[in-house]
PDB file of the backbone (N, CA, C, O) and the ligand in Angstrom, with CONECT records:
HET     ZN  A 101       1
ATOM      1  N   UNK A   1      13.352  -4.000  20.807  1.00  0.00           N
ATOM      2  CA  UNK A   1      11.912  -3.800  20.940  1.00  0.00           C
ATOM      3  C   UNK A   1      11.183  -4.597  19.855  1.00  0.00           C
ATOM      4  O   UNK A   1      11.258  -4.313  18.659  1.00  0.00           O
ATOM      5  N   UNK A   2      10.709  -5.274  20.188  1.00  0.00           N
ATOM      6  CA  UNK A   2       9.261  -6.102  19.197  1.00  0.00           C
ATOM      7  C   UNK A   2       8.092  -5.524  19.522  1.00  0.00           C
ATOM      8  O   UNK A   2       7.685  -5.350  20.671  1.00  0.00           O
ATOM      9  N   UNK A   3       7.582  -5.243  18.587  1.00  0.00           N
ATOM     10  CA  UNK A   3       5.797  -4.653  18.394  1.00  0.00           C
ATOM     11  C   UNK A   3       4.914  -5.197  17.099  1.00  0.00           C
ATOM     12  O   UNK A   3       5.297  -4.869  15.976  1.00  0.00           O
ATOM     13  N   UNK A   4       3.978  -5.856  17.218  1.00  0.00           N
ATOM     14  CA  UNK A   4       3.108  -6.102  16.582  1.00  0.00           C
ATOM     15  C   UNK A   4       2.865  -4.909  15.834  1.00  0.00           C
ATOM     16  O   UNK A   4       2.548  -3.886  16.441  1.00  0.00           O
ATOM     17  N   UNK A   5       3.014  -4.914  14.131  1.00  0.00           N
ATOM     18  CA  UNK A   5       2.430  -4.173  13.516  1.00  0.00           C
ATOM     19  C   UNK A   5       0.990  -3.685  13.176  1.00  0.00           C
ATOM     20  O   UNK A   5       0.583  -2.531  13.042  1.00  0.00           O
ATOM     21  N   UNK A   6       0.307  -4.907  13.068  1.00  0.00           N
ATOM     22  CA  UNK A   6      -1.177  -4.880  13.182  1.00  0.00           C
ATOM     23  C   UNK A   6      -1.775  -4.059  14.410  1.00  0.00           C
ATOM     24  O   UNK A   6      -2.923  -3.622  14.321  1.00  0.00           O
ATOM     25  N   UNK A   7      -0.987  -3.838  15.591  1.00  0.00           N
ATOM     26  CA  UNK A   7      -1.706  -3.180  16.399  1.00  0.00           C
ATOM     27  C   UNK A   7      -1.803  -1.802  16.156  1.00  0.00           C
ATOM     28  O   UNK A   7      -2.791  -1.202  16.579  1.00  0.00           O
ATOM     29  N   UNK A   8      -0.747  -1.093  15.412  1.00  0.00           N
ATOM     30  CA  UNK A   8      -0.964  -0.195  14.964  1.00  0.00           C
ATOM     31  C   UNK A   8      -1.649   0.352  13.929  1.00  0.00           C
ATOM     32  O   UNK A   8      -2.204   1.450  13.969  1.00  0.00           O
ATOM     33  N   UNK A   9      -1.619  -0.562  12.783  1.00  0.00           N
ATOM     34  CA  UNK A   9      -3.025  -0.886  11.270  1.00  0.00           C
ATOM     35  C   UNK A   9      -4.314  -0.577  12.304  1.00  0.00           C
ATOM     36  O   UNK A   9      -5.114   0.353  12.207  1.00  0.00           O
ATOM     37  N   UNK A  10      -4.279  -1.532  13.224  1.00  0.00           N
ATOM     38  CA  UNK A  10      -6.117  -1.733  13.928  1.00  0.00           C
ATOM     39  C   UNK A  10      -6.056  -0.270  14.480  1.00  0.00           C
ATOM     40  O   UNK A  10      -7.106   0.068  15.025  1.00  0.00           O
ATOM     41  N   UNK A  11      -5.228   0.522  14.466  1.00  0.00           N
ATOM     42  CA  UNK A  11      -5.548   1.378  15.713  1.00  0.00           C
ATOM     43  C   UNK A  11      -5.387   2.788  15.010  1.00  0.00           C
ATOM     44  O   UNK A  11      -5.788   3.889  15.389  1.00  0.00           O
ATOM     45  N   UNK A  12      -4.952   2.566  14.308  1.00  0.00           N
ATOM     46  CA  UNK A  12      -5.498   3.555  12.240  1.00  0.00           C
ATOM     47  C   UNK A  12      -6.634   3.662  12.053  1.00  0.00           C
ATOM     48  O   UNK A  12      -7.237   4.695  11.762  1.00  0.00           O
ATOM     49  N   UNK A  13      -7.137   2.409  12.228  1.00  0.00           N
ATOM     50  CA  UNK A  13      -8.300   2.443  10.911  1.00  0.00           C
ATOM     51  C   UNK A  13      -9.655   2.336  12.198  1.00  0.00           C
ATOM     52  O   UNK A  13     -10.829   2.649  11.996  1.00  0.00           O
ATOM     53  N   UNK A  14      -9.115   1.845  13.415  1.00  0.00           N
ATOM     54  CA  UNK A  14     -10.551   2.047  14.249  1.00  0.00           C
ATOM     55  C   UNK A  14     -10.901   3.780  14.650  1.00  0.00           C
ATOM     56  O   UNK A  14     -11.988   4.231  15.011  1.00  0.00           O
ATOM     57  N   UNK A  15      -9.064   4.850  14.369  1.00  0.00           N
ATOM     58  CA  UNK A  15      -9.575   6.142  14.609  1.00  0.00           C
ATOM     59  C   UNK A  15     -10.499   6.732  13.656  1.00  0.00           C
ATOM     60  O   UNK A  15     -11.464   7.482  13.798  1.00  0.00           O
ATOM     61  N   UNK A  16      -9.850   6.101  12.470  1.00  0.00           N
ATOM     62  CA  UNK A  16     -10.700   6.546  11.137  1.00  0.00           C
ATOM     63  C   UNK A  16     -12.328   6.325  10.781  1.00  0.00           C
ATOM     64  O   UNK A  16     -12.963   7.000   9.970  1.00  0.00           O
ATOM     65  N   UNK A  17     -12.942   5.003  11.740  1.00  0.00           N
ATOM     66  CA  UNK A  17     -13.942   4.401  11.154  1.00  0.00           C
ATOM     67  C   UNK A  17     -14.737   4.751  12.403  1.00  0.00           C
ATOM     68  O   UNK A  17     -15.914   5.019  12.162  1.00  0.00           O
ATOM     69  N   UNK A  18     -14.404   4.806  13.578  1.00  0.00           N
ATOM     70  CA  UNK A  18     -15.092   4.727  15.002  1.00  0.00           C
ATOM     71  C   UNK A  18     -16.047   5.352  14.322  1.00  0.00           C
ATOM     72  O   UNK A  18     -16.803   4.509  13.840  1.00  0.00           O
ATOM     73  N   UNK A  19     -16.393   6.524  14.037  1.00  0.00           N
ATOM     74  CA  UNK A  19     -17.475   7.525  13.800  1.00  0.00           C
ATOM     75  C   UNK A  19     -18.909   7.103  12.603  1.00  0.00           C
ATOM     76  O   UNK A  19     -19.874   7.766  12.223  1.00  0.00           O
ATOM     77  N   UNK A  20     -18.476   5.804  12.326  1.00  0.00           N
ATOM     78  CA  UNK A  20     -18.868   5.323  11.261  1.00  0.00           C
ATOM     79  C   UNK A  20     -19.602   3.726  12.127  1.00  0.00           C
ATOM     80  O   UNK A  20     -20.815   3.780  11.921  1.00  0.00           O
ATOM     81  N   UNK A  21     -19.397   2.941  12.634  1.00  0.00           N
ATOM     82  CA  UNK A  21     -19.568   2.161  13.123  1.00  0.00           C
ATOM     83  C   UNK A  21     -20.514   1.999  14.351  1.00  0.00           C
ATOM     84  O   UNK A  21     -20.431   1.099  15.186  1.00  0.00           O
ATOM     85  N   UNK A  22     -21.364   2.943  14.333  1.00  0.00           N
ATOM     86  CA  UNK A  22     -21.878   2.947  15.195  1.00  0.00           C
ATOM     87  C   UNK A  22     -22.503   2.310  16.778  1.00  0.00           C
ATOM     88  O   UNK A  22     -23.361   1.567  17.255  1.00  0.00           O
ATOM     89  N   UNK A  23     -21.395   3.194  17.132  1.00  0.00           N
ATOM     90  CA  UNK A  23     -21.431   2.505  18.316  1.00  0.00           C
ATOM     91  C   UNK A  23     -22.007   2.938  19.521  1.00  0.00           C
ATOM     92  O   UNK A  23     -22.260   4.128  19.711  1.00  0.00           O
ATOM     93  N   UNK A  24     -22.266   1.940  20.464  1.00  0.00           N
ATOM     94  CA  UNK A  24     -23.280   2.544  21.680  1.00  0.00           C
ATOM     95  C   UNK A  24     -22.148   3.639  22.456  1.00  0.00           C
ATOM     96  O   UNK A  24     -22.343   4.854  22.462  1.00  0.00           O
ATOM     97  N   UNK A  25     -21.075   3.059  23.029  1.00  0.00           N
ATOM     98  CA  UNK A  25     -20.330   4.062  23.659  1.00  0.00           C
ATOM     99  C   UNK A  25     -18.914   4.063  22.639  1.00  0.00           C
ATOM    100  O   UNK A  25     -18.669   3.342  21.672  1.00  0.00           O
ATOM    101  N   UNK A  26     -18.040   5.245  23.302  1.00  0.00           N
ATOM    102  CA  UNK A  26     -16.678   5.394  22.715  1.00  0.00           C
ATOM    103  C   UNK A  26     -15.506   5.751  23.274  1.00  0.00           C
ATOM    104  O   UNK A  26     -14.474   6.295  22.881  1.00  0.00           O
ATOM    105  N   UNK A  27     -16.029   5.191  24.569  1.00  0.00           N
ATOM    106  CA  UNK A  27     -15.300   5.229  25.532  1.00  0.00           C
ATOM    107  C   UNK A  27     -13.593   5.163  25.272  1.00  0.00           C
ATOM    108  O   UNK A  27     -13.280   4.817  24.133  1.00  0.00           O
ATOM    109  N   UNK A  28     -12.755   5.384  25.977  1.00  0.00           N
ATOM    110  CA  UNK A  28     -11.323   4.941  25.710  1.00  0.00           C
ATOM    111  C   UNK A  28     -11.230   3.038  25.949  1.00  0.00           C
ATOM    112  O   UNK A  28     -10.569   2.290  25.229  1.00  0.00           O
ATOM    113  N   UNK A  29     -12.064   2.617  27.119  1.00  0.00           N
ATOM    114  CA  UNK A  29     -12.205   1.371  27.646  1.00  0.00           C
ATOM    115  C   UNK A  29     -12.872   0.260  26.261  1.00  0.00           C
ATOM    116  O   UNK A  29     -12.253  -0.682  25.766  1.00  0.00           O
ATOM    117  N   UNK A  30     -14.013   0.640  25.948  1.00  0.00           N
ATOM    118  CA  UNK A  30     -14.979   0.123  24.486  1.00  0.00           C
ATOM    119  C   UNK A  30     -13.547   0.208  23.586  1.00  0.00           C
ATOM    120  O   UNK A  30     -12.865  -0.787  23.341  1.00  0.00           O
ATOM    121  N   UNK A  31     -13.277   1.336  23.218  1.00  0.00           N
ATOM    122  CA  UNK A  31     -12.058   1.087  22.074  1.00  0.00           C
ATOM    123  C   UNK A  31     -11.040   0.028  22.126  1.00  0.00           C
ATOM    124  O   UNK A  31     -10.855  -0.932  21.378  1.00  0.00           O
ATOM    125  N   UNK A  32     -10.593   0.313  22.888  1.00  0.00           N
ATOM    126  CA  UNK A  32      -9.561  -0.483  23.630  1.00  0.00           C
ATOM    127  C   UNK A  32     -10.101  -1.974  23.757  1.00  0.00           C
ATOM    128  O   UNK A  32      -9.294  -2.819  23.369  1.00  0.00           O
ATOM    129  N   UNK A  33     -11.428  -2.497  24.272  1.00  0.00           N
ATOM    130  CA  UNK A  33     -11.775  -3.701  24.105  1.00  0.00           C
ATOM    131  C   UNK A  33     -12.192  -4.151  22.257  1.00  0.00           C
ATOM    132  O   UNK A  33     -12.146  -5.330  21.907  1.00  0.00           O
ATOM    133  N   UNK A  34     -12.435  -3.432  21.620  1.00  0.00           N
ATOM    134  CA  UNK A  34     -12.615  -3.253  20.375  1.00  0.00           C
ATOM    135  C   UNK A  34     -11.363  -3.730  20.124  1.00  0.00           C
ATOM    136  O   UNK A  34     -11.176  -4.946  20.113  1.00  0.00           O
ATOM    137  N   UNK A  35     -10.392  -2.887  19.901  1.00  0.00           N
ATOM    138  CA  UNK A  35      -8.801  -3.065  19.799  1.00  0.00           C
ATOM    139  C   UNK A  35      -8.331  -4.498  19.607  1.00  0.00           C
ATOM    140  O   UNK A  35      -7.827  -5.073  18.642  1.00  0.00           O
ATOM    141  N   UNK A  36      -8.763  -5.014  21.224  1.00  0.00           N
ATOM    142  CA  UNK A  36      -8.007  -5.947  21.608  1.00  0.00           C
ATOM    143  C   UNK A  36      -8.858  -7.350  20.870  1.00  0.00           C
ATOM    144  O   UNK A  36      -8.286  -8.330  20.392  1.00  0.00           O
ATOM    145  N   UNK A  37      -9.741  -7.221  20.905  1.00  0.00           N
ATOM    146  CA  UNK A  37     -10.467  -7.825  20.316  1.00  0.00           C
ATOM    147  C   UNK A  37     -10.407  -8.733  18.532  1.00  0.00           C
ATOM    148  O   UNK A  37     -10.468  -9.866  18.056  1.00  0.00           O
ATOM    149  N   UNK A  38     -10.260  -7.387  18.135  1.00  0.00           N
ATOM    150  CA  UNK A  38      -9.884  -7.497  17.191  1.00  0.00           C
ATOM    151  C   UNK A  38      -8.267  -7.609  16.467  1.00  0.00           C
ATOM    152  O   UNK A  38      -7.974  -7.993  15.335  1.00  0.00           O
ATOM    153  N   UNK A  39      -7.624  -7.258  17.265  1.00  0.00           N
ATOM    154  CA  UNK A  39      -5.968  -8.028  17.310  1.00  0.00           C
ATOM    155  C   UNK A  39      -5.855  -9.703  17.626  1.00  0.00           C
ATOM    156  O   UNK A  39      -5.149 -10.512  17.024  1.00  0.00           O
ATOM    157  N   UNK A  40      -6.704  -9.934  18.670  1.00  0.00           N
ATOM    158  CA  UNK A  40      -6.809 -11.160  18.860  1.00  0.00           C
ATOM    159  C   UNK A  40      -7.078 -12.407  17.531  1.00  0.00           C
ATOM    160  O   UNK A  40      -6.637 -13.555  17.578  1.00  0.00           O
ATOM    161  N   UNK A  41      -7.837 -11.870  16.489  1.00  0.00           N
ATOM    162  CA  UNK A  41      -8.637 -12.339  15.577  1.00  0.00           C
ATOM    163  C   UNK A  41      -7.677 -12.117  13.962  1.00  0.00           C
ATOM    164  O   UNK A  41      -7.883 -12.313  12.764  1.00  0.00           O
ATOM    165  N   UNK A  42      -6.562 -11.593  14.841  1.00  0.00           N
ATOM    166  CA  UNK A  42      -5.463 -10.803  13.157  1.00  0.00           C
ATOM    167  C   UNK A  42      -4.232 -11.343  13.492  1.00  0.00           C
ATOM    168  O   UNK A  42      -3.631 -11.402  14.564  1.00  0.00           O
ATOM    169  N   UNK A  43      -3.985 -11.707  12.434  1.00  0.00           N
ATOM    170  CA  UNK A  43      -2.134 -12.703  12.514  1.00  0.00           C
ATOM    171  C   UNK A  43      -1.582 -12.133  12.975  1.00  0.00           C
ATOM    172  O   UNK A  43      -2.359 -11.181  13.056  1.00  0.00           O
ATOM    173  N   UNK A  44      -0.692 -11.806  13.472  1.00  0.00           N
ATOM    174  CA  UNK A  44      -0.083 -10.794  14.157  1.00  0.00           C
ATOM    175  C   UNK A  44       1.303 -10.351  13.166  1.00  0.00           C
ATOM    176  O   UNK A  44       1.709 -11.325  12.532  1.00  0.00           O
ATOM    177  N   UNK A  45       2.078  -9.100  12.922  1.00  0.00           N
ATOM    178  CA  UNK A  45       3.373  -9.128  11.809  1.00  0.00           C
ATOM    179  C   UNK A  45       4.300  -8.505  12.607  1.00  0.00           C
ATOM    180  O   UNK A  45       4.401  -7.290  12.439  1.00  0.00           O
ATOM    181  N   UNK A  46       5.125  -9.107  13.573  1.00  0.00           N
ATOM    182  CA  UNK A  46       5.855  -8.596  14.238  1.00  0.00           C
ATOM    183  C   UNK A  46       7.163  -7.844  13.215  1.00  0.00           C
ATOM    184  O   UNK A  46       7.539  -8.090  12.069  1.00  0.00           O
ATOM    185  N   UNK A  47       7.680  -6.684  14.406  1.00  0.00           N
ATOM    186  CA  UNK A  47       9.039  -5.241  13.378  1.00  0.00           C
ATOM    187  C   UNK A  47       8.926  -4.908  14.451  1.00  0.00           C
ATOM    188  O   UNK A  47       8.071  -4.729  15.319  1.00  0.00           O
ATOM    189  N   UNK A  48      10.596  -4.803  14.159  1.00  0.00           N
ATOM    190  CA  UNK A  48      11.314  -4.260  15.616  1.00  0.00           C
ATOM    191  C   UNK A  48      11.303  -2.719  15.917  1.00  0.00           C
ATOM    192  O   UNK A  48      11.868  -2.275  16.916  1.00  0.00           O
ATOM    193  N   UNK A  49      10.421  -1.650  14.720  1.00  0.00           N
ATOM    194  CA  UNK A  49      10.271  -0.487  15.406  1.00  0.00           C
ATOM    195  C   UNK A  49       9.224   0.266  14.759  1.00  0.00           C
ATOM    196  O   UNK A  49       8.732  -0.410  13.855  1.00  0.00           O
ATOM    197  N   UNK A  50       8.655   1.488  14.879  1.00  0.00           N
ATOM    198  CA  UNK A  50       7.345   1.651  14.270  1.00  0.00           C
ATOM    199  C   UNK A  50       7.188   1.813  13.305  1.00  0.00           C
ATOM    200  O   UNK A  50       6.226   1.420  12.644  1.00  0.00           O
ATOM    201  N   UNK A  51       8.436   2.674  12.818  1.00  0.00           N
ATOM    202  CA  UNK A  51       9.192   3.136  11.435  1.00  0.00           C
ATOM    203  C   UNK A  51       8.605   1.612  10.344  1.00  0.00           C
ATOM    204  O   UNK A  51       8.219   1.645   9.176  1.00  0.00           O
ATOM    205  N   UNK A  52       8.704   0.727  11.026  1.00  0.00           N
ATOM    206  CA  UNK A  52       8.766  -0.270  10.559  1.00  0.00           C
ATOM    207  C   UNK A  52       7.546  -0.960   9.724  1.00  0.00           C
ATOM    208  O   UNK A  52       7.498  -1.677   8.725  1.00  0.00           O
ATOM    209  N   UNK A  53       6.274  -0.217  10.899  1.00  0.00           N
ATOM    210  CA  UNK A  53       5.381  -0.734  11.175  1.00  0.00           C
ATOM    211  C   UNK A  53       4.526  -0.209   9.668  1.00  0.00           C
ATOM    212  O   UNK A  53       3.735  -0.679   8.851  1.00  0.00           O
ATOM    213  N   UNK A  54       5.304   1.128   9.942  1.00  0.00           N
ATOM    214  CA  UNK A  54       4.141   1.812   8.731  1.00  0.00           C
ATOM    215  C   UNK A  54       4.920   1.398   7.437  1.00  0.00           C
ATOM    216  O   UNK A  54       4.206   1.150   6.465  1.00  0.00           O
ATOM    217  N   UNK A  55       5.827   1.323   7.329  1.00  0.00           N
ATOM    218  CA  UNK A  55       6.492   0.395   6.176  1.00  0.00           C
ATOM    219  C   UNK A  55       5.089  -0.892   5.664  1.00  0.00           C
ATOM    220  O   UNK A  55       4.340  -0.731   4.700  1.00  0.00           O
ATOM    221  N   UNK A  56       5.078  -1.609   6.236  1.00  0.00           N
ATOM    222  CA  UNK A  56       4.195  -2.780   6.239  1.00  0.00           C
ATOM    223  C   UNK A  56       2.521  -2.083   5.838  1.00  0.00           C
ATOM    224  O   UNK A  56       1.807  -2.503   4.928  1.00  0.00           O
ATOM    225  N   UNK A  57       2.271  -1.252   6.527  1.00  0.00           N
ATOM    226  CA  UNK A  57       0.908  -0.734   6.231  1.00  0.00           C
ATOM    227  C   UNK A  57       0.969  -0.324   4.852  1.00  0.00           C
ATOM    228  O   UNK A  57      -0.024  -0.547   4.160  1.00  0.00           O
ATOM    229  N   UNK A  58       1.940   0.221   4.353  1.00  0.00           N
ATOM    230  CA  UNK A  58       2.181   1.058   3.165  1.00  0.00           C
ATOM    231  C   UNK A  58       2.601   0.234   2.147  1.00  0.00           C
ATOM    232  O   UNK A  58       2.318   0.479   0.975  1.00  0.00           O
ATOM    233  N   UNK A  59       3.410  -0.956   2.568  1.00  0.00           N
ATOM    234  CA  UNK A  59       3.736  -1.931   1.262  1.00  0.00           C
ATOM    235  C   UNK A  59       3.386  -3.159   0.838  1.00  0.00           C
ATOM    236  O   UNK A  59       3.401  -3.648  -0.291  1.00  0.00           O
ATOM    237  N   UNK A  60       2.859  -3.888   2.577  1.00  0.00           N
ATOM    238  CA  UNK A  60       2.443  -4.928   2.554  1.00  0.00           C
ATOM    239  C   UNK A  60       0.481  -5.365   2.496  1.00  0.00           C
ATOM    240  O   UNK A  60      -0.131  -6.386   2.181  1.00  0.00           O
ATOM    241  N   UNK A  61       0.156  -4.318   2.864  1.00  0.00           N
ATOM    242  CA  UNK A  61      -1.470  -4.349   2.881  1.00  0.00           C
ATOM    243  C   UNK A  61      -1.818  -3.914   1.908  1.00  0.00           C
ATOM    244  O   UNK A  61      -1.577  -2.752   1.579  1.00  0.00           O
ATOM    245  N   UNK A  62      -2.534  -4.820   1.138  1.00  0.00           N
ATOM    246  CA  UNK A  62      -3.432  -4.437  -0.420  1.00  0.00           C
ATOM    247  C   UNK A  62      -4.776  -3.568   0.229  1.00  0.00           C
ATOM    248  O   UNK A  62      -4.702  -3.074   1.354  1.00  0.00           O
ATOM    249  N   UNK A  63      -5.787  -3.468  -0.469  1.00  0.00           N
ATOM    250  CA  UNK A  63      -6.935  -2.661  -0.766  1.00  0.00           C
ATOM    251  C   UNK A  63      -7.896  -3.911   0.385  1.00  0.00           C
ATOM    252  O   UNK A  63      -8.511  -3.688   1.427  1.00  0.00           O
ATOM    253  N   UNK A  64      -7.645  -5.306  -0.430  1.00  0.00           N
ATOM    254  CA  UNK A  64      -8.630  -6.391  -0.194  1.00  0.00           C
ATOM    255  C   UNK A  64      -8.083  -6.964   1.155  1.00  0.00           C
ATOM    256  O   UNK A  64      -8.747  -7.912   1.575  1.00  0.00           O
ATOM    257  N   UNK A  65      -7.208  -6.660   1.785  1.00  0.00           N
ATOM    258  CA  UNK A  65      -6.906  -7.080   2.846  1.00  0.00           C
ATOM    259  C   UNK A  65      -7.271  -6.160   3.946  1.00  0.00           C
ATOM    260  O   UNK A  65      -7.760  -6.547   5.007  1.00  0.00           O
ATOM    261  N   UNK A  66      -6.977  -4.741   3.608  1.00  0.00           N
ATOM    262  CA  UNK A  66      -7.123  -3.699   4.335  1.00  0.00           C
ATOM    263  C   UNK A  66      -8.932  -3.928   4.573  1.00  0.00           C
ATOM    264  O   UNK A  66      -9.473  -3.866   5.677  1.00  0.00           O
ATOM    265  N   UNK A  67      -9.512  -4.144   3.524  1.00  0.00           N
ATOM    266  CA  UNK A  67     -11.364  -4.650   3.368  1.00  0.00           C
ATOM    267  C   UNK A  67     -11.701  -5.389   4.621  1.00  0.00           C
ATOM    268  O   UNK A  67     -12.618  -5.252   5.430  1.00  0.00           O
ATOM    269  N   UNK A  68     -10.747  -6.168   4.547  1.00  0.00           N
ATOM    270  CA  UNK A  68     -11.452  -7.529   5.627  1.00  0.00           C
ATOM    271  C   UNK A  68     -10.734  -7.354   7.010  1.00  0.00           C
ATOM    272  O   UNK A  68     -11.283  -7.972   7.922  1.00  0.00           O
ATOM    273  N   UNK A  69      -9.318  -6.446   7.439  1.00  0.00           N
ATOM    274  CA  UNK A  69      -9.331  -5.682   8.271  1.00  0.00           C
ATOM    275  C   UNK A  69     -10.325  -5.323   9.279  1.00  0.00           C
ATOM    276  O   UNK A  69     -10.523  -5.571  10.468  1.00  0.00           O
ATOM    277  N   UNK A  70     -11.015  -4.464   8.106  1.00  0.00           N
ATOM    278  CA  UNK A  70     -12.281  -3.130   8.737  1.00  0.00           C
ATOM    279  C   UNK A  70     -13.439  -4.025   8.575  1.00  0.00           C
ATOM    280  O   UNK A  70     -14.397  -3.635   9.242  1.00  0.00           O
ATOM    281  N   UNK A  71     -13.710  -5.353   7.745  1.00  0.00           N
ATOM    282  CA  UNK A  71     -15.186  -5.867   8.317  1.00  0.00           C
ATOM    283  C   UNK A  71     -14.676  -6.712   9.879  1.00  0.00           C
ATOM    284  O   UNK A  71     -15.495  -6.942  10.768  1.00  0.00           O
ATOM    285  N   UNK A  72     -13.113  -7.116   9.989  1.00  0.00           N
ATOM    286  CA  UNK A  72     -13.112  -7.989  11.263  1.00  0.00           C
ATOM    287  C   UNK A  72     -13.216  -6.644  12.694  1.00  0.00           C
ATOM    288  O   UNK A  72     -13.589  -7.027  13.803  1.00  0.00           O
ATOM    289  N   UNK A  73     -12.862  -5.192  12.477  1.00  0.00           N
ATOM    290  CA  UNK A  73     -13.195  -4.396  13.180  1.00  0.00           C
ATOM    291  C   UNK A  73     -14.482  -3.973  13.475  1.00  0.00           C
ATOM    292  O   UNK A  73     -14.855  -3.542  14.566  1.00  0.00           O
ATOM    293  N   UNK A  74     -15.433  -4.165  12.045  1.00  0.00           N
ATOM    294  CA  UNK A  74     -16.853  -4.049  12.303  1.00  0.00           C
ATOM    295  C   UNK A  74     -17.317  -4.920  13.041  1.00  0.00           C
ATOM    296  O   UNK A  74     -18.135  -4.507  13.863  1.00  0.00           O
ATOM    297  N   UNK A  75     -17.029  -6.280  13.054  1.00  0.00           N
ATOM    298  CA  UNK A  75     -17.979  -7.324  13.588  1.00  0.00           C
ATOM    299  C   UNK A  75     -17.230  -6.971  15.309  1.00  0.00           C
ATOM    300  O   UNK A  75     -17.997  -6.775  16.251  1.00  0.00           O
ATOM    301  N   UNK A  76     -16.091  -6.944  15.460  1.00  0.00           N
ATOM    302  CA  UNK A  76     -15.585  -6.564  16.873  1.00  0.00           C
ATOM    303  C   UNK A  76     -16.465  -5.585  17.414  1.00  0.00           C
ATOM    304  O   UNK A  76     -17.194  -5.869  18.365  1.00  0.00           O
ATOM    305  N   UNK A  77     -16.459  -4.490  16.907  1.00  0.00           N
ATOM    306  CA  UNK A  77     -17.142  -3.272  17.162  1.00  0.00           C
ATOM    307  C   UNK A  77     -18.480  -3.538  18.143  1.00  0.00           C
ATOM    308  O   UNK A  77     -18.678  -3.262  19.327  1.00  0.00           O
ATOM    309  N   UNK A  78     -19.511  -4.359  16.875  1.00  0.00           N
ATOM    310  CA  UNK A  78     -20.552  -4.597  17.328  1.00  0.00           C
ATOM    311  C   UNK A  78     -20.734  -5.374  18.680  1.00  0.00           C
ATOM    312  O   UNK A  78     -21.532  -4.910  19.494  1.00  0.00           O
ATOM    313  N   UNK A  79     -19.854  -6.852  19.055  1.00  0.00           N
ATOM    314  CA  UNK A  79     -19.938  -7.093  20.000  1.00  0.00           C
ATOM    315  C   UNK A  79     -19.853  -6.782  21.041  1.00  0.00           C
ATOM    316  O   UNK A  79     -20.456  -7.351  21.952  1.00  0.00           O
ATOM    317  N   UNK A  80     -18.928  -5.597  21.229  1.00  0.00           N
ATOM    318  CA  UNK A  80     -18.200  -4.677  21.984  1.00  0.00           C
ATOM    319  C   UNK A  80     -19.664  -3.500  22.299  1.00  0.00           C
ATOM    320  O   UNK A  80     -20.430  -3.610  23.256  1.00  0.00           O
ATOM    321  N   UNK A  81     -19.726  -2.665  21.454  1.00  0.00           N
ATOM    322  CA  UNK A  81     -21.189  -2.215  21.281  1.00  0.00           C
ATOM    323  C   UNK A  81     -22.636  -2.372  21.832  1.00  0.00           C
ATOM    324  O   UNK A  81     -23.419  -1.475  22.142  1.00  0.00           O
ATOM    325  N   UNK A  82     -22.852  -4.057  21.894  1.00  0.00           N
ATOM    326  CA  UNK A  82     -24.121  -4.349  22.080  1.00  0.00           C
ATOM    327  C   UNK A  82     -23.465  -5.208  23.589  1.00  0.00           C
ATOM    328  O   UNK A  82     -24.224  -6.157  23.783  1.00  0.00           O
ATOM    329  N   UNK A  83     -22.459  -5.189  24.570  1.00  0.00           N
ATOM    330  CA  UNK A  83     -22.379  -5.413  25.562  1.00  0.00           C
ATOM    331  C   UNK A  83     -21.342  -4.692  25.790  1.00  0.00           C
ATOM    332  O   UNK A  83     -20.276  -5.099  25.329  1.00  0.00           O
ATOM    333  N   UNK A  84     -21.361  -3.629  26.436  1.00  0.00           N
ATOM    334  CA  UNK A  84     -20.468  -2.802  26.834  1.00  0.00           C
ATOM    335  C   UNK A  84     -19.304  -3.237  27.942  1.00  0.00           C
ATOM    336  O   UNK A  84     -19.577  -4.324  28.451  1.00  0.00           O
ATOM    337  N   UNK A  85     -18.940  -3.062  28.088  1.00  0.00           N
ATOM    338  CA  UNK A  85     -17.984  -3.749  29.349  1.00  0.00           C
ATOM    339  C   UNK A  85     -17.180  -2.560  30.924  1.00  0.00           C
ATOM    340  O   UNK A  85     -16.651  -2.921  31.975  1.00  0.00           O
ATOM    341  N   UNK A  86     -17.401  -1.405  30.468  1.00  0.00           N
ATOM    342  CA  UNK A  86     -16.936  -0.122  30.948  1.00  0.00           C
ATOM    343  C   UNK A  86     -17.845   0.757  31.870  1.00  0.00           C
ATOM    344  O   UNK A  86     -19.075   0.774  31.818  1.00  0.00           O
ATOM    345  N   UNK A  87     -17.084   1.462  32.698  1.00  0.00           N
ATOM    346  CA  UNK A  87     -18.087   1.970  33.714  1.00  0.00           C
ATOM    347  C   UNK A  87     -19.449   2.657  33.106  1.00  0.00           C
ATOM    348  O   UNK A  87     -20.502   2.723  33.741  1.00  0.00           O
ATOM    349  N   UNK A  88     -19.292   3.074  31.995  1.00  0.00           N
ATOM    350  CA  UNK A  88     -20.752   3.469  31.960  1.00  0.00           C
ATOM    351  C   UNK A  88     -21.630   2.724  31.874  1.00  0.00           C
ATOM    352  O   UNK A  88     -22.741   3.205  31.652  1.00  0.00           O
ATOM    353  N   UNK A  89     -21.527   1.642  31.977  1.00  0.00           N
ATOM    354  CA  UNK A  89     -22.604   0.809  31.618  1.00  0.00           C
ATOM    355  C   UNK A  89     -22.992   0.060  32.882  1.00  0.00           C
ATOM    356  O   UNK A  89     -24.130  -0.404  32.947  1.00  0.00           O
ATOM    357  N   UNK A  90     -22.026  -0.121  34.033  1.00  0.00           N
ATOM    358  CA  UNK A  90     -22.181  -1.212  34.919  1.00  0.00           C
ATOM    359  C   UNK A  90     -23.506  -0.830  35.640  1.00  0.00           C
ATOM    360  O   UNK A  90     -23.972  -1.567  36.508  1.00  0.00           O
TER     361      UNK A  90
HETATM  362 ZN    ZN A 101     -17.581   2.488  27.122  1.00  0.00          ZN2+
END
């Protein structure tokens, strides 16, 4: 099994921050385009299991990295935000 670690970092810190980021909807769909969005835009650190994953969150991510993380989730957010893409909006 290969899994992108970062998808799990992004998917930490967007449960942690959603409430903070104000957003138009919060849909599962918005998140999820949020998500993807913002994975797209992050190196990716592939580990072959999750165990793994949080290893990396815990040893390999400083303070100042984890920073620019959550501003590349903010700026996702917003785009995501100010054009919704999900049934509530159509
Ligand atoms: Zn939505």
């Amino acid at each position: 099994m290969v899994i992108n670690a970062m998808e799990q970092i992004m998917k930490d810190l967007l449960d942690e921050y959603k409430g903070r980021l104000q957003l138009n909807c919060t849909c599962s769909t918005c998140l999820d385009d949020i998500l993807a969005l913002s994975l797209n835009k992050t190196t990716p650190r592939y580990v072959t299991n999750i165990e793994k994953a949080m290893y990396i969150k815990a040893e390999f991510i400083d303070k100042q990295e984890m920073t620019s993380l959550l501003v590349k989730l903010a700026e996702c957010a917003k785009i995501v935000s100010d054009h919704p893409m999900c049934d509530n909006y159509q």
